[in-house]
N, C-alpha and C positions, 0 to 999 in steps of 0.2 A: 947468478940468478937469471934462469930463463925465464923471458917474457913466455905465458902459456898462452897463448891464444885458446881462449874458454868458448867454446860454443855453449851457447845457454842451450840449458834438452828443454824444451818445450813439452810441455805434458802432450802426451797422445790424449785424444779426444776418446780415442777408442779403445774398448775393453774387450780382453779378450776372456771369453767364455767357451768353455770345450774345445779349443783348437778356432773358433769361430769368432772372428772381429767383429761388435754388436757399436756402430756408429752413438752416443749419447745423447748427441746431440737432434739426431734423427728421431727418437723414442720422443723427445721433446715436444721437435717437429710435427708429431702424429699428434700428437695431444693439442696443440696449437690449432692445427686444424680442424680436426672433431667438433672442439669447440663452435668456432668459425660457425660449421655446418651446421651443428644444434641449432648457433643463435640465428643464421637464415632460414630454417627450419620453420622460427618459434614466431620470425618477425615474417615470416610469408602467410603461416598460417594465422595470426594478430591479422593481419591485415585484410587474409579475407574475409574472416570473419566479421570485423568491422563491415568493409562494404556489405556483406549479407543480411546483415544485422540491420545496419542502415535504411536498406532497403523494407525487411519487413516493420522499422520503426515508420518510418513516412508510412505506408500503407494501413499501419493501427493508427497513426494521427489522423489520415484519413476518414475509419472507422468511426474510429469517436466522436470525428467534429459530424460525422451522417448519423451516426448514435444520439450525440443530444440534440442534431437537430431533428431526429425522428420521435425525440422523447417531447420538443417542444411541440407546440399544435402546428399542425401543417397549413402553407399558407392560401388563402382564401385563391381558389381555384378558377381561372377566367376561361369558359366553356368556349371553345372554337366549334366552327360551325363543324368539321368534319373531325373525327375523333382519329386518334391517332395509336394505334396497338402493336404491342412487340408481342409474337407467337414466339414460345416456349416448346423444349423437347419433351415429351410425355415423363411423366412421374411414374417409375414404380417401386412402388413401398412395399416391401414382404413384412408380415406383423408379426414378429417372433413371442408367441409366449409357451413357457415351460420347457425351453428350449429346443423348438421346433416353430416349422413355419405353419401358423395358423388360416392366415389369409394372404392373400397379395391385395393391395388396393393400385388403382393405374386411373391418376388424373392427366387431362387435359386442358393446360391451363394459357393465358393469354394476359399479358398486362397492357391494361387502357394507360400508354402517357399523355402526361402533359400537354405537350405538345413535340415538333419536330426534332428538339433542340434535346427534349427530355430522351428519347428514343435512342439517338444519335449517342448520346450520351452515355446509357447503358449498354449497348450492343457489346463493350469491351466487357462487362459486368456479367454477363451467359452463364460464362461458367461458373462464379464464385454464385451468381444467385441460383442457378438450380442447385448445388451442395447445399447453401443455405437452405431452401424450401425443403430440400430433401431431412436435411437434419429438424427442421423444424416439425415437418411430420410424422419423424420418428418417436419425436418427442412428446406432439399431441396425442399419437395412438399407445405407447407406452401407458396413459394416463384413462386409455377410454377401457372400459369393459366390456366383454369377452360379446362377440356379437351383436354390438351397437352398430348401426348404421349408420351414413357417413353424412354429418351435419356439414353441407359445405360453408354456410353464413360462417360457423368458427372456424374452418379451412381457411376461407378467403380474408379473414380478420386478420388470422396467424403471418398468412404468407406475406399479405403488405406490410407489414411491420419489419417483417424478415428483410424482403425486399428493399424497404428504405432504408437499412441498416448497413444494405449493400451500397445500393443505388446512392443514395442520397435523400434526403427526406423533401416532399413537393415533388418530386418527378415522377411517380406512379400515383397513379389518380385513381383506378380499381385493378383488383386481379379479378380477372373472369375464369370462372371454373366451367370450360365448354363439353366436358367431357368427365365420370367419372364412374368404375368400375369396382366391383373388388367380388374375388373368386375364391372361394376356399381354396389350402392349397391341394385338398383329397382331388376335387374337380377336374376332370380332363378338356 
């Protein structure tokens, strides 16, 4: 009896297809990592969304807490000797009805603060408050009929409310309407 010395055959890992060795383990490998990629993919895009999200939740908490305190009555106002005004970039409103433009209206508006502290305050606020005022005078003339002249006492009601909703409620003491236009849009 001969001792055989067996070499165990080890399975090949590899299969052969058409003449072509196709590694199985590699086909594996590919799936392994895909996956991988998906899930940083899934976890990059989770994450920024969270910070983005984040972001516009503080600025609605914001909102809201300038929202009820604009909803609460505003607090009794202590008049400094010199008044204190943020100038605004002109308003212009085109009044769309029957879908065409009927008029353009073009105010110039100015808000009397508080005081230095209230001014200071809003400066960062420009932007989001003329969108506001703008949206909100969309919305007053949407509501006015066809050739009505332009009531600024309900303009300048609308806008500080708007205003406070942005700002803060107490820190705009009036909107002053210095200016206000409106031109058909047939008019050259």
């Amino acid at each position: 009896m001969g001792i055989s010395v067996g070499t165990a055959r080890h399975r090949d890992p590899r299969e052969r297809r058409g003449g072509i060795f196709y590694d199985r383990r590699a086909g594996a490998m590919k799936k392994i990592i895909i996956i991988v990629v998906v899930i940083l993919l899934l976890a990059g895009g989770g994450a920024a969304a969270f910070f983005f999200l984040q972001q516009d939740d503080t600025s609605m908490a914001a909102g809201e807490a300038g929202q009820d305190q604009a909803s609460a009555e505003p607090p009794e106002a202590t008049r400094t000797d010199d008044p204190v005004y943020l100038d605004m970039d002109n308003l212009a409103i085109p009044i769309i009805r029957n879908r065409r433009i009927e008029k353009h209206v073009i105010l110039k508006v100015s808000l009397e603060m508080m005081d230095e502290d209230a001014q200071e305050d809003a400066k960062p606020y420009m932007p989001r408050l003329k969108d506001a005022f703008i949206k909100d005078l969309y919305d007053y003339y949407s509501y006015q009929s066809p050739g009505e002249k332009i009531n600024t006492d309900a303009i300048r009601n609308r806008l500080r409310v708007a205003g406070d909703r942005v700002v803060g409620g107490g820190k705009i003491r009036k909107v002053l309407i210095q200016a206000a236009f409106q031109r058909s849009a047939g008019a050259n």
